[in-house]
PAVEXTI-872149 format. One record per residue (C-alpha): x, z, y; chain; residue in one letter; residue number from 1. Coordinates in Angstrom, 1 decimal, padded with zeros to 4 digits. Each point is the difference from the previous one (the first is absolute). Layout:
// PAVEXTI-872149
> px|pz|py|ch|aa|i
> X|Z|Y|A|A|NUM
...
//
This chain:
// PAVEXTI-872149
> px|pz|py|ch|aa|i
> 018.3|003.1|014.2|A|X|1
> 000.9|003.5|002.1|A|X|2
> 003.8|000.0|-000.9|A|X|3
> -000.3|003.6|-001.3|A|X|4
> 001.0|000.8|-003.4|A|X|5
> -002.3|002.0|-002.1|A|X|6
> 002.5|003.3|-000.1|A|X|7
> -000.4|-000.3|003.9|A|X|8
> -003.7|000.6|000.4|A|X|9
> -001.4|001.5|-003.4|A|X|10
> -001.3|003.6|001.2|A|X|11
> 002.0|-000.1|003.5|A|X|12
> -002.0|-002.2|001.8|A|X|13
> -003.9|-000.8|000.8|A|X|14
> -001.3|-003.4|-000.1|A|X|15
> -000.8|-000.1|003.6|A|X|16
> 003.5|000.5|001.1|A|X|17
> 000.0|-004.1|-001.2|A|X|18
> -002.5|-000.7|002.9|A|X|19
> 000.0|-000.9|003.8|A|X|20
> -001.4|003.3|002.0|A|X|21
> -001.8|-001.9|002.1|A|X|22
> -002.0|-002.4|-002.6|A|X|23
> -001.0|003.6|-001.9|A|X|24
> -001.2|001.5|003.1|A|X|25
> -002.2|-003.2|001.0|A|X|26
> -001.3|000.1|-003.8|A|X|27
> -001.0|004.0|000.5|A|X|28
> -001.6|-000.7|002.4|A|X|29
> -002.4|-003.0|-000.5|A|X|30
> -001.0|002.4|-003.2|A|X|31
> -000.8|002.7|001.6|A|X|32
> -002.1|-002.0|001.7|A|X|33
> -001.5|-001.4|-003.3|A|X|34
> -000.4|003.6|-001.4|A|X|35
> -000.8|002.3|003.2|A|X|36
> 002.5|002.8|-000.8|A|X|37
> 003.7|-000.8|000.7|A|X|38
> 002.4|-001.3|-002.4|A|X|39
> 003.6|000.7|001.0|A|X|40
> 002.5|-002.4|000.5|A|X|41
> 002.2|000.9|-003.1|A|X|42
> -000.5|-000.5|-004.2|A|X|43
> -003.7|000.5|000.8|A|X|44
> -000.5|-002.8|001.9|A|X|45
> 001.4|-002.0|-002.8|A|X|46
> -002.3|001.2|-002.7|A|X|47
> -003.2|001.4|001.5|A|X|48
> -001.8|-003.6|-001.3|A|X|49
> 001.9|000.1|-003.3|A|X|50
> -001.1|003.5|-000.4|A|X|51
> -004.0|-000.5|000.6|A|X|52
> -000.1|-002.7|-002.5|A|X|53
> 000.6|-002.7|002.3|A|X|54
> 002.8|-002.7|-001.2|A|X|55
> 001.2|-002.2|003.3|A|X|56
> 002.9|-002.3|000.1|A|X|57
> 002.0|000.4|003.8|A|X|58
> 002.6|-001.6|001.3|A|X|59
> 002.4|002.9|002.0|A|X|60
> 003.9|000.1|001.0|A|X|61
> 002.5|001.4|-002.4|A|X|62
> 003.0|001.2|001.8|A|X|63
> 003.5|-001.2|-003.1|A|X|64
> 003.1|002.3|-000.4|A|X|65
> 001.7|-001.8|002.4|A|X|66
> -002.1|-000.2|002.9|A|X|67
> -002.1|-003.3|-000.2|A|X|68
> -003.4|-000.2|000.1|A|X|69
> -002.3|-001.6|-002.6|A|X|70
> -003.4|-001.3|-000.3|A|X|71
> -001.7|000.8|-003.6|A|X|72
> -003.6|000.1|-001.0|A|X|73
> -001.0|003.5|-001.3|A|X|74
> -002.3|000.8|-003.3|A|X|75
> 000.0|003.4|-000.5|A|X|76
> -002.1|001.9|-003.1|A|X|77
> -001.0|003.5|-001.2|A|X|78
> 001.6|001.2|-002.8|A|X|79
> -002.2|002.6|-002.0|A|X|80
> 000.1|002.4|-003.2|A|X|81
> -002.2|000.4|-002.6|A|X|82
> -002.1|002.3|002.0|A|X|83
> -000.2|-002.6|002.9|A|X|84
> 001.9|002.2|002.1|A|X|85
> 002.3|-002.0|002.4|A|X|86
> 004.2|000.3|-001.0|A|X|87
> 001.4|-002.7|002.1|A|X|88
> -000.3|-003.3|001.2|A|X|89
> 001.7|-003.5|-000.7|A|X|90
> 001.0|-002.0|002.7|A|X|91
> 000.4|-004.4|-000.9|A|X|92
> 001.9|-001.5|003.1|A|X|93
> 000.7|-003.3|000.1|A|X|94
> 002.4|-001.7|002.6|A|X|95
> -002.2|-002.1|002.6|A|X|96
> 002.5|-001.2|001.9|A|X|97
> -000.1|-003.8|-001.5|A|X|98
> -004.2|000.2|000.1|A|X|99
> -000.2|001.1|003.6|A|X|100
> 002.5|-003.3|000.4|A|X|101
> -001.9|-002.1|-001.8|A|X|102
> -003.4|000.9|001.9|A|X|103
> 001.3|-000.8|003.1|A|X|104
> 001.1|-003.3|-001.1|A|X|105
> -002.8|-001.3|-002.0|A|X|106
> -002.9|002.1|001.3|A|X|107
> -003.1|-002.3|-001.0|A|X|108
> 001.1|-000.6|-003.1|A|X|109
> -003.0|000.8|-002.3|A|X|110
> 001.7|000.0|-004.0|A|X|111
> -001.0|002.8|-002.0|A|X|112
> -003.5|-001.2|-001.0|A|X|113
> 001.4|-002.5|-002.5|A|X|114
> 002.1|002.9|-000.9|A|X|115
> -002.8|002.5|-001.1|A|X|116
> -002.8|-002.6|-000.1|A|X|117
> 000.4|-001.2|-004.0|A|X|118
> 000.9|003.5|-001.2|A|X|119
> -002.2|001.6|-003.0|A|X|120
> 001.2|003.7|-000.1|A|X|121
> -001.4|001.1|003.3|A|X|122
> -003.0|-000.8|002.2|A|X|123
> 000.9|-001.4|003.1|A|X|124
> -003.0|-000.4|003.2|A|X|125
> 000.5|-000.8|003.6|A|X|126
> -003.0|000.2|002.4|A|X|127
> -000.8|-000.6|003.4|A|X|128
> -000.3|002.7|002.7|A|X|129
> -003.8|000.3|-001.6|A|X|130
> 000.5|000.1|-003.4|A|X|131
> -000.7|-003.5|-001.0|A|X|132
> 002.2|-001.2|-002.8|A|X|133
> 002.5|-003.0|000.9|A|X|134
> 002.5|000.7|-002.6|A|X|135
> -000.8|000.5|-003.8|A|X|136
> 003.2|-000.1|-002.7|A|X|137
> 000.0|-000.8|-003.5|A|X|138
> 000.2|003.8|-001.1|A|X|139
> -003.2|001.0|002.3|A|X|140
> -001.8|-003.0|-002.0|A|X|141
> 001.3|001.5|-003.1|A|X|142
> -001.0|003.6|001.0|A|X|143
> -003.3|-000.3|001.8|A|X|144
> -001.3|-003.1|-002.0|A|X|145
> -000.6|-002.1|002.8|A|X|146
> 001.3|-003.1|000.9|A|X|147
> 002.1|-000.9|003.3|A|X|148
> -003.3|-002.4|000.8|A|X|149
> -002.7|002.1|-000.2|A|X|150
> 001.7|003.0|002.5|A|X|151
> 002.3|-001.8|002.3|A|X|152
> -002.3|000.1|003.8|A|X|153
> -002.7|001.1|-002.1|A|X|154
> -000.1|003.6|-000.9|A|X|155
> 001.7|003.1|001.6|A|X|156
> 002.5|002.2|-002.0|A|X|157
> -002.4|002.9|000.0|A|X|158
> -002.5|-002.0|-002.2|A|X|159
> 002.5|000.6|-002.7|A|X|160
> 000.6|003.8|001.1|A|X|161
> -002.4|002.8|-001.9|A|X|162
> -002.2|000.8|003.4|A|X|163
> 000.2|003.9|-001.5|A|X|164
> 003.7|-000.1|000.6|A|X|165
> -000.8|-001.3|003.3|A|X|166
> -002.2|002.8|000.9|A|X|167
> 002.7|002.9|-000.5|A|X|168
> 002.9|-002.2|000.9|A|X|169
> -002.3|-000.1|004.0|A|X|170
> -000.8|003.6|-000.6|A|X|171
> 003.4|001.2|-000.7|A|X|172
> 001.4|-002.6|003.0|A|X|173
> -002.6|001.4|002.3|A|X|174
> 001.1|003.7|-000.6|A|X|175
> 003.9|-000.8|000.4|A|X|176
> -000.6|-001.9|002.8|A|X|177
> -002.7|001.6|001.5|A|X|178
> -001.7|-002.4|001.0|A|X|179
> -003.5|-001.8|-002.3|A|X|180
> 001.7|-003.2|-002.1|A|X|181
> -002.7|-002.2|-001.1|A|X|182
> 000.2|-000.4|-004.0|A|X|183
> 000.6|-003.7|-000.3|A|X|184
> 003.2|-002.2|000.9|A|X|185
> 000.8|002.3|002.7|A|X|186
> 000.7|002.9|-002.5|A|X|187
> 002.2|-002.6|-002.1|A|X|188
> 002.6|-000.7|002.6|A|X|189
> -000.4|003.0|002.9|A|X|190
> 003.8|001.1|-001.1|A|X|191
> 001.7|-003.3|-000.4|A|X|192
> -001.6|-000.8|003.7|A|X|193
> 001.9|003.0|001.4|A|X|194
> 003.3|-001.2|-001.7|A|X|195
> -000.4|002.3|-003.0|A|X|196
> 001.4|-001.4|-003.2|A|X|197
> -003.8|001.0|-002.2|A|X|198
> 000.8|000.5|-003.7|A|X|199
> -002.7|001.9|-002.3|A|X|200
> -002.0|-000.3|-003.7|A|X|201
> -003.1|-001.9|000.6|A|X|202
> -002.4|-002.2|-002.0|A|X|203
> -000.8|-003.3|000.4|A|X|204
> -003.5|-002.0|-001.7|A|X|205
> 000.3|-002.8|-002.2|A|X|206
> -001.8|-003.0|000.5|A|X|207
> -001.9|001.0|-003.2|A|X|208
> -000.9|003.9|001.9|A|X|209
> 002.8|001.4|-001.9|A|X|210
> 002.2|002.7|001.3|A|X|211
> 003.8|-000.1|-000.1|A|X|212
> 002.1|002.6|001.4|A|X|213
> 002.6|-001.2|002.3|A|X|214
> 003.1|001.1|002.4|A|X|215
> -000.3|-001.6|003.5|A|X|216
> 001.8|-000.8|002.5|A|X|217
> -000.7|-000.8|003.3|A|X|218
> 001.8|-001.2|003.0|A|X|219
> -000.6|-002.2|003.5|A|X|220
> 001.2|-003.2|000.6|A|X|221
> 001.1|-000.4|003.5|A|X|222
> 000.6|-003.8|001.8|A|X|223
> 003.2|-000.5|002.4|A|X|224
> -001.7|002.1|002.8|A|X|225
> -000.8|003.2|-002.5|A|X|226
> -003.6|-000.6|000.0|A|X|227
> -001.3|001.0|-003.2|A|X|228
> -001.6|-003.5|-001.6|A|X|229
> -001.2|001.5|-003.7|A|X|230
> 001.0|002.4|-002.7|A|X|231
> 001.9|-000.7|-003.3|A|X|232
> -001.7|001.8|-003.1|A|X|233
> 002.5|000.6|-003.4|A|X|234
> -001.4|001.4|-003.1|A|X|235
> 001.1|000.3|-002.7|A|X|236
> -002.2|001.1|-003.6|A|X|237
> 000.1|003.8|-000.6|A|X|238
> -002.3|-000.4|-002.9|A|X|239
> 002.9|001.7|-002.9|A|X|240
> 001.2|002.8|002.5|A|X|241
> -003.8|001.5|-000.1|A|X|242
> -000.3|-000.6|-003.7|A|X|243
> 003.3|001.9|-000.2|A|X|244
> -001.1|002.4|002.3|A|X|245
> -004.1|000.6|-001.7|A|X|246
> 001.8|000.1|-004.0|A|X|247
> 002.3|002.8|002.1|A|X|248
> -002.8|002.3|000.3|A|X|249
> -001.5|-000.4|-003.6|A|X|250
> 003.3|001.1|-001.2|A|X|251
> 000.1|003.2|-002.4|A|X|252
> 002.9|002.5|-001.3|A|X|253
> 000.3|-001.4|-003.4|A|X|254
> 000.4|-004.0|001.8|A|X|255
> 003.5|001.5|001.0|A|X|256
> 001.7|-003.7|-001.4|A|X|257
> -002.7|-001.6|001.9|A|X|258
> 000.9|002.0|003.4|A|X|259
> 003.6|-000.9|-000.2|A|X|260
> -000.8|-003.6|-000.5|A|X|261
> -002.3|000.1|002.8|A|X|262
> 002.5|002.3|002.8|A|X|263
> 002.7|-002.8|-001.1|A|X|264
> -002.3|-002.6|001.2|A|X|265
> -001.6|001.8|002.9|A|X|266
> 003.8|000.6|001.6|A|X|267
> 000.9|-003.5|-001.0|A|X|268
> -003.2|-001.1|001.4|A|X|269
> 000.8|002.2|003.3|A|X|270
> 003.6|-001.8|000.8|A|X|271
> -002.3|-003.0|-000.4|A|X|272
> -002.0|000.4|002.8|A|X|273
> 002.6|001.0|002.1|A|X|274
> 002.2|-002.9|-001.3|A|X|275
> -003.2|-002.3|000.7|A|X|276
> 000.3|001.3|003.9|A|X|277
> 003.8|-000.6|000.2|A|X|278
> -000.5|-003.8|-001.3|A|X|279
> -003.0|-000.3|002.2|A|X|280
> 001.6|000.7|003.3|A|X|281
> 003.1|-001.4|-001.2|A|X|282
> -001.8|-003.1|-000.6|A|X|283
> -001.4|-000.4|002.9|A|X|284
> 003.2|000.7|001.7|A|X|285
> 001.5|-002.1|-002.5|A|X|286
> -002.6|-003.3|000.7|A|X|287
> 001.2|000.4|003.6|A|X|288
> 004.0|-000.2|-000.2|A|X|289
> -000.8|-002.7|-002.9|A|X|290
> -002.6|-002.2|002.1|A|X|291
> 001.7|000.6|003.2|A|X|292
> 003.7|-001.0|-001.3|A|X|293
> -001.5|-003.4|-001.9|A|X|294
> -001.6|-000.5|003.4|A|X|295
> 003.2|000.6|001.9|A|X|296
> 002.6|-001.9|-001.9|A|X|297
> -001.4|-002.9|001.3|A|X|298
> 000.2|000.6|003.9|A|X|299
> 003.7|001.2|-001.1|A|X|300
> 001.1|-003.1|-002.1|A|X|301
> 002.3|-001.0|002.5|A|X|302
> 001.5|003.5|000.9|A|X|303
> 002.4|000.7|-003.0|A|X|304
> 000.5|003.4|000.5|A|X|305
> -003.2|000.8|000.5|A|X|306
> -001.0|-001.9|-003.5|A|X|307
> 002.2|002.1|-001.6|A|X|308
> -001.6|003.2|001.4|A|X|309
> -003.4|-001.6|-000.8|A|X|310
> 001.1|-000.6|-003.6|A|X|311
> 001.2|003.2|-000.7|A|X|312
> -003.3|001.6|000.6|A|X|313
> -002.7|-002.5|-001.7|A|X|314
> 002.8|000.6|-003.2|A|X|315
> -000.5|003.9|000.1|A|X|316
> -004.0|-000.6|000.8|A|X|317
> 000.2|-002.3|-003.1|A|X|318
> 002.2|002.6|-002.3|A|X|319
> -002.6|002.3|001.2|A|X|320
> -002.8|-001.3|-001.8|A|X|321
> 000.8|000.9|-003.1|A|X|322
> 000.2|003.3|000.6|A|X|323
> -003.6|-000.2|001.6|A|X|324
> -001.2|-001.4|-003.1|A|X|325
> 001.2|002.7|-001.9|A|X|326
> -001.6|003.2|002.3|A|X|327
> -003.1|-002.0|-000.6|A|X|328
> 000.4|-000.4|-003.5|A|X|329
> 000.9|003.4|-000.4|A|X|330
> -003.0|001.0|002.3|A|X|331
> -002.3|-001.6|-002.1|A|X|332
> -003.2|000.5|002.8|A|X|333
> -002.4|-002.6|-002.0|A|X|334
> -001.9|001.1|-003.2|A|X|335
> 001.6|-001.7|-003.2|A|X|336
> -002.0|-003.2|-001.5|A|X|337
> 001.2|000.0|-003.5|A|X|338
> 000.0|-002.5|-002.3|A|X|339
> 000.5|-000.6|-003.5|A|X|340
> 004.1|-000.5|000.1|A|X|341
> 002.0|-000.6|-003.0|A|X|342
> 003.1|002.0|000.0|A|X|343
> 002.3|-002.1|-002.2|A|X|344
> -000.9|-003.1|002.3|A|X|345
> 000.8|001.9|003.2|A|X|346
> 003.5|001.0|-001.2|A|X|347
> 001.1|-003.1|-001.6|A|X|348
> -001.1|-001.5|003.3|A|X|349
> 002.0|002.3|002.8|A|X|350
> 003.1|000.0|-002.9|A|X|351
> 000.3|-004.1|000.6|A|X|352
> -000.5|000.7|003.6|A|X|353
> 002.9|002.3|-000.1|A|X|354
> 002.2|-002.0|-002.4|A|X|355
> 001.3|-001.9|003.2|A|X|356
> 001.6|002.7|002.3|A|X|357
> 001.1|002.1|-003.1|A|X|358
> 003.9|001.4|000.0|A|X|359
> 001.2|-003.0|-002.8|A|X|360
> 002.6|003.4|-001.6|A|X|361
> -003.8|001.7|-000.7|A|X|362
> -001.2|-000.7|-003.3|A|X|363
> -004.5|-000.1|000.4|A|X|364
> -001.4|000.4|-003.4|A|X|365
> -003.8|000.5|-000.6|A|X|366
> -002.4|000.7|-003.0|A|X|367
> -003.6|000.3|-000.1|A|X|368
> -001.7|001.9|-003.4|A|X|369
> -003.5|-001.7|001.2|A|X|370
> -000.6|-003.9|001.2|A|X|371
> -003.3|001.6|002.1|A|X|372
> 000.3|003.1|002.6|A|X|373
> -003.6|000.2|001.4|A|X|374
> -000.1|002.4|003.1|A|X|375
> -002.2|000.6|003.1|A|X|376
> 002.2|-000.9|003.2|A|X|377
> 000.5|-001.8|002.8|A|X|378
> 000.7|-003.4|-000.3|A|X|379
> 004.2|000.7|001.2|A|X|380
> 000.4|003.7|-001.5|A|X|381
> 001.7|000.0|-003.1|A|X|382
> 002.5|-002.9|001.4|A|X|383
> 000.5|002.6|002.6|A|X|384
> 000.8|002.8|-002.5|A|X|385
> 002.1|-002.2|-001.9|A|X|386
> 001.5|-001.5|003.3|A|X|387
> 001.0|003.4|001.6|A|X|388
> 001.1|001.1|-003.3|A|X|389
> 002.6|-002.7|-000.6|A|X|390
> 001.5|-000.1|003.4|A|X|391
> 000.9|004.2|000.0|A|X|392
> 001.4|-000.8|-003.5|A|X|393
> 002.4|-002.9|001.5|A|X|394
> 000.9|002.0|002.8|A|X|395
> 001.2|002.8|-002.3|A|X|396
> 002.0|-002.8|-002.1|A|X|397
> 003.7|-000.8|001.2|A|X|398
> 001.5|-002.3|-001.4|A|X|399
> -000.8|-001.0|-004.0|A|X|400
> -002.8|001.4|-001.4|A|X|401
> -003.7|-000.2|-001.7|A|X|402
> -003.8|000.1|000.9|A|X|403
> -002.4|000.9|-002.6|A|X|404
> -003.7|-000.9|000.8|A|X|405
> -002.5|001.0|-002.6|A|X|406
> -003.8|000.8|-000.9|A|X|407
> -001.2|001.8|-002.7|A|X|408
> -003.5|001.0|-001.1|A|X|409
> -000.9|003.6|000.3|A|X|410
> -003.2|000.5|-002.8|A|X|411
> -000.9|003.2|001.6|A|X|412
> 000.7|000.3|003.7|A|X|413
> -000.9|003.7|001.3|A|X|414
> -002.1|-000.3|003.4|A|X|415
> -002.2|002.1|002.2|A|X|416
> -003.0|-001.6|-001.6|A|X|417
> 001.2|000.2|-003.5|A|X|418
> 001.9|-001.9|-002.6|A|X|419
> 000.3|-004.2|000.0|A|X|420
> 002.5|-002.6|-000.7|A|X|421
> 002.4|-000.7|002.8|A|X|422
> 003.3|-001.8|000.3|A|X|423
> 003.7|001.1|001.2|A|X|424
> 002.1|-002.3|002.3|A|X|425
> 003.7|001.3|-000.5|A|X|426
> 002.5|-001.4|002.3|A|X|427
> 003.2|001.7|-001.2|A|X|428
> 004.1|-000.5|001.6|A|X|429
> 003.7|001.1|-000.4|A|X|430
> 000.7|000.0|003.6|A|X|431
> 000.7|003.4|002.0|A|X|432
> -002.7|002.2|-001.2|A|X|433
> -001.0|002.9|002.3|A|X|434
> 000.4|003.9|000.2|A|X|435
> -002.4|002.3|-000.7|A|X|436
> -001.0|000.1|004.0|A|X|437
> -000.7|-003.2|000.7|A|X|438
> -002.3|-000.4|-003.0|A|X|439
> -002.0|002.7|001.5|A|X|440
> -000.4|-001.8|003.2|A|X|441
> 000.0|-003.8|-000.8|A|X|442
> -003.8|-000.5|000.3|A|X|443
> 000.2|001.9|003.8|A|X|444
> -001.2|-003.1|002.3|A|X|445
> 002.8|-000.9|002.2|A|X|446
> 002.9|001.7|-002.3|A|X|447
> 003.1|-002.7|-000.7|A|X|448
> 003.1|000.5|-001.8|A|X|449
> 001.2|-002.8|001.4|A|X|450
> 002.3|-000.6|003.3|A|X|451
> -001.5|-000.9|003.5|A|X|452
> -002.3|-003.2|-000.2|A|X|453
> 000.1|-000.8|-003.5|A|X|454
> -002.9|002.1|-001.1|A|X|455
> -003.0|001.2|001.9|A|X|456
> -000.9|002.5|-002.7|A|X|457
> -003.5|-001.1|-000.8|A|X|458
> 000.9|-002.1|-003.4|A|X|459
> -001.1|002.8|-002.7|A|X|460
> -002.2|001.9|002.4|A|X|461
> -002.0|-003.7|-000.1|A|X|462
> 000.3|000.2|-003.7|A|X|463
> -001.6|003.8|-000.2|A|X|464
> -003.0|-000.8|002.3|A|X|465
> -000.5|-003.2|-002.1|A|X|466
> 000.3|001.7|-003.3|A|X|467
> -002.2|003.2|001.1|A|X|468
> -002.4|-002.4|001.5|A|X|469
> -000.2|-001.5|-003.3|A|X|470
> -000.6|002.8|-002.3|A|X|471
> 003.2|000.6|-001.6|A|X|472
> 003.1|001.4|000.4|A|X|473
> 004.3|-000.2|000.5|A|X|474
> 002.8|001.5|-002.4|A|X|475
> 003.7|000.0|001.5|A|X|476
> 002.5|001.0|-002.2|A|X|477
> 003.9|-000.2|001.7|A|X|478
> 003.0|001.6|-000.1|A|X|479
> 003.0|-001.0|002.4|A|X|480
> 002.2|-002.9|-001.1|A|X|481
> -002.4|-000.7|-003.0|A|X|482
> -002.5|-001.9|001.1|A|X|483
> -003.4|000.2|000.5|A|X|484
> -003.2|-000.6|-001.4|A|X|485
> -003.3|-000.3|001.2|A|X|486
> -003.5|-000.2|-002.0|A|X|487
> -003.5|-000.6|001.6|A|X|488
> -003.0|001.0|-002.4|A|X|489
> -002.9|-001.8|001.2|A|X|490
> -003.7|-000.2|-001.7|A|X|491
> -001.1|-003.0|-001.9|A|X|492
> -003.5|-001.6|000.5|A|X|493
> -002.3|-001.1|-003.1|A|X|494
> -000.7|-003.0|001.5|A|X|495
> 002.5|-002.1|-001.7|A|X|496
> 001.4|000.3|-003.8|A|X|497
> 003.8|001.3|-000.3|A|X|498
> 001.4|-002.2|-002.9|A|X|499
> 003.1|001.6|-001.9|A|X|500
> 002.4|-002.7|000.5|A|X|501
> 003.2|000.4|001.8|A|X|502
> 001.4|-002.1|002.5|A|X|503
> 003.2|000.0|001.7|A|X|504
> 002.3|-001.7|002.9|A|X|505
//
């Protein structure tokens, strides 16, 4: 994007050097204003939000290598250590050149509700200027328990807030901004009115009067004229966090297996949230070069050149996607509803799913030692495993070469809890193998072996949150240019019988 190499800048240059003068000095000082004390035009300018706790997305002017000037729109985050002091911060620009194009082409265009509106694994809720409710998606129903019906012009979004939150949230307001904030909407959105991207734990109240914990996010909608004409609420569930968080404390020195299963979670849980920010503001940004291009190729259709240039970005919007999916995967924000899955079925059924688009020089063989493989998940996990699984394994394979799948029963699987039954998924290869350094980092989120664009690096970490998640555990045994073999141990449920018989495919 900058036209620097990495060699160029790593520990010779400041991140600010990137950025128009002028833009940083206008930014210093409408924060100053915002915290009564002055904020320099320089790195502090850029971080002072980021650094109280405030996430905000920006759009600024990156100045390339080579002179040009950019438009991108600026996430920045706080990077901490374990003792919550601040180490450094991560900046996520993204080029908003073709969105700034787009807007003032198609300005009215209204598409992103469709967009967010049927989605399950976050809470979605738009309001008027008051408070009252116009927009209610599929995962707030799921969420809160109620249905689009009985809220939409009917109830305000702090009848689902806990009115004790309200009260210290219009305390706390009133001492920063010194000045008396009533506890009721006005508490809810006093930051996203003054432009102030409002991110924070909170709890929201079930239909029924229960309690869920949440993360929220707030933000202003604005019409053509910048007039502020309601707020967008996103949550998403923060119910496993806590529990992670509460079974933290009650943790003793002789749980030391437990602890390390729990700090392996908590970090993977950690890149989670901030992977669920990322695809959050990428989505959004993401909706808008989408739902603006598909508007835009039509007022274009007889320009050919411009098609073309209209093409090329709903393509990379669209091969974008995917990799949204996965940060949200790998986020996991909503609590788990297991369900009684039966291993053996979920394998078989992913393996003839992937019979099509496997190599034809890769020989697939797999064996089952039970016909039943009973285990709490969600409804998609295990395929996921096994999905993730195969794919690395192909990957590693050039050329000929063979895929073992198996499962096994384990009579006595060693847990935190105790002893039970349990199964092992082994998905074993003769492709590359890896060295003794990459096994010890191949479950780090975002870490790829692979070459530019043909990995994102969140496959196995995926795989680790699932199999944590579920109680169980990963084995990786490799050495370079032999192969590979992976085995997932995973607890069984007594619900169902697990006959002796062997099948095979």
């Amino acid at each position: 994007m900058l036209g620097y190499s990495s060699a160029e800048v790593t520990k010779r240059l400041s991140y600010v050097d990137f950025f128009d003068p002028l833009e940083l000095r206008s930014r210093a000082e409408a924060l100053s204003v915002d915290y009564s004390t002055l904020v320099t035009p320089d790195f502090e300018a850029l971080t002072v939000n980021a650094r109280n706790g405030i996430e905000e997305n920006f759009a600024m002017t990156t100045i390339c290598k080579d002179g040009n000037r950019l438009s991108v729109l600026l996430s920045i985050i706080t990077l901490h250590d374990k003792q919550n002091a601040v180490i450094g911060y991560l900046f996520v620009g993204t080029d908003n050149t073709h969105r700034k194009l787009a807007e003032d082409n198609i300005r009215k265009a209204n598409f992103f509700q469709s967009m967010i509106f049927n989605s399950v694994r976050f809470s979605s809720i738009t309001t008027d200027t008051n408070g009252i409710i116009q927009i209610f998606n599929a995962g707030a129903e799921k969420m809160l328990g109620y249905s689009s019906k009985e809220v939409v012009n009917r109830l305000s979004h702090v009848d689902m807030s806990d009115p004790q939150e309200l009260v210290a949230r219009a305390a706390a307001l009133s001492l920063e901004f010194g000045t008396v904030i009533e506890p009721g909407f006005e508490a809810l959105v006093y930051r996203a009115k003054r432009g102030i991207e409002d991110s924070y734990a909170a709890t929201k109240v079930h239909k029924n009067c229960r309690k869920i914990p949440v993360m929220l996010s707030i933000s202003a909608l604005y019409d053509e004229k910048n007039t502020i004409i309601g707020y967008s609420f996103i949550s998403t569930d923060n119910s496993l966090r806590k529990k992670l968080e509460v079974n933290a404390m009650q943790l003793t020195d002789n749980e030391r297996a437990a602890k390390k299963a729990h700090e392996a979670r908590s970090r993977l849980e950690s890149v989670g949230v901030m992977a669920a920010g990322i695809a959050h503001d990428f989505n959004s940004i993401l909706g808008t070069i989408n739902g603006y291009s598909e508007l835009l190729l039509d007022d274009v259709s007889d320009q050919p050149s411009l098609k073309e240039s209209v093409e090329e970005i709903l393509a990379a919007s669209l091969r974008a996607r995917d990799l949204i999916k996965r940060l949200m995967a790998f986020a996991r924000q909503m609590s788990p509803e297991l369900v009684l899955t039966d291993a053996v079925v979920a394998t078989v059924t992913i393996l003839k799913m992937l019979e099509v688009s496997t190599p034809h020089d890769v020989n697939v063989r797999f064996n089952s030692e039970v016909l039943t493989a009973p285990v709490l998940a969600e409804s998609n996990q295990i395929e996921q495993i096994v999905m993730n699984l195969y794919n690395n394994a192909i990957d590693a394979i050039h050329g000929k070469g063979w895929l073992d799948i198996s499962i096994k029963r384990i009579h006595n699987m060693t847990l935190n809890d105790g002893k039970r039954p349990g199964i092992s998924i082994t998905v074993e290869d003769n492709g590359d193998g890896m060295s003794t350094d990459t096994q010890q980092r191949i479950f780090d989120p975002f870490f790829t072996t692979k070459g530019i664009g043909k990995g994102s690096g969140l496959g196995l970490s995926v795989v680790f949150g699932i199999v944590a998640e579920l109680g169980g555990d990963i084995q990786l045994h490799s050495m370079l240019g032999m192969g590979s073999k992976f085995t997932i141990r995973l607890p069984l449920t007594s619900i169902m019988p697990i006959p002796d018989d062997t099948h095979s495919g």
